[in-house]
N, C-alpha and C positions, 0 to 999 in steps of 0.2 A: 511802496504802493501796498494796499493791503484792500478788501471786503469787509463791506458791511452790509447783510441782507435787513431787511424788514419785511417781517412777516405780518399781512393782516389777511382777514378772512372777510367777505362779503356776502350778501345776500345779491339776488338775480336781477335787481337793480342798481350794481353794483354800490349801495349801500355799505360800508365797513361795519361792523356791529365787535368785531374782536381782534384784537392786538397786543403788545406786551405788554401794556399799561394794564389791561382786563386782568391780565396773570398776575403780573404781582397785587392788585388787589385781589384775586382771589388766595394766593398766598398770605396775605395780611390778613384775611378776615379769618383764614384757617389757622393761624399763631396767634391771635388776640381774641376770637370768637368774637368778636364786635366789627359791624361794619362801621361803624362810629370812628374807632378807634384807627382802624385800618385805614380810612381815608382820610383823618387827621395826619399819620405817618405819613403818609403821602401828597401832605399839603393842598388835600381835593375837598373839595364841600361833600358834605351827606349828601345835597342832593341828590349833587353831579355824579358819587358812586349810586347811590338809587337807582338813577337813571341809566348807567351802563350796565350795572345786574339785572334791570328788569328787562335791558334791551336782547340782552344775552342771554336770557331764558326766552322772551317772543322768539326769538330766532331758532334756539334750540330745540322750543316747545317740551322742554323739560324744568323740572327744578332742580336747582342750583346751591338754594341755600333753604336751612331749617331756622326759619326766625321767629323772636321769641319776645317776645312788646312786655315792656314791662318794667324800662328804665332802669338805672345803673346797677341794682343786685342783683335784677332777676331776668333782664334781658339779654339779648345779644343772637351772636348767630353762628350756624354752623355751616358745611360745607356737606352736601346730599353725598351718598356712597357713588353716586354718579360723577359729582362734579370733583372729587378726587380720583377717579378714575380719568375724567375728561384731561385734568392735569398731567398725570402719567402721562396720557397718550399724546397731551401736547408736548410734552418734554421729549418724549422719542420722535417725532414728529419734524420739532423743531433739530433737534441732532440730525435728523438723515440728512436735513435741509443742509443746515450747516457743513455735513460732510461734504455733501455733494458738491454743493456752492464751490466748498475750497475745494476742491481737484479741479474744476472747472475751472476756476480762476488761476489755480497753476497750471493748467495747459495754456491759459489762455496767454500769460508770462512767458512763459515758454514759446509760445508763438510767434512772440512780440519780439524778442530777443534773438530767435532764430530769423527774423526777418528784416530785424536790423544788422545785422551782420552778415548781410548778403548785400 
């Protein structure tokens, strides 16, 4: 038996606007500086990333990325000093989660076993 959390974040209509999929696109588009590219790697249309980076700045009401029009030499994008910080903190974020998760999930074995053997 083993855990697996899913971590998504919502807005107040319980809307999802971020999850893991958003991280590793924002990861791709910080190793390639293209959102082109990064959502090629990930077999996702430009739109459809468009559409989740514009979703995730409405939500955040911040920017995200520094983009730069102007087609294959002279375009592409970067990641705001924010939205690398925003990373960091989801990585710590996502760990405590993790941590936690699993001790809970071994007491919860632990329960399960001391209960069956009674």
């Amino acid at each position: 038996m083993k855990l697996n959390v899913k971590i998504t974040i919502a807005d107040d209509q319980n809307e999802e606007f971020m999850g893991i999929g958003l991280i590793w696109l924002l990861r791709r588009i910080k190793k390639f500086k293209s959102i082109n590219q990064a959502a090629k790697d990930m077999s996702l249309s430009y739109v459809k990333a468009l559409k989740i980076l514009n979703r995730l700045e409405k939500y955040l009401d911040r920017k995200i990325l520094i983009r730069k029009r102007g087609g294959k030499d002279r375009g592409g994008a970067e990641l705001t000093p924010f939205a690398k910080q925003f990373l960091d903190e989801y990585d710590r974020f996502q760990q405590d989660i993790k941590n936690y998760s699993t001790k809970k999930f071994l007491d919860f074995q632990k329960h399960l076993i001391k209960n069956e053997m009674n």
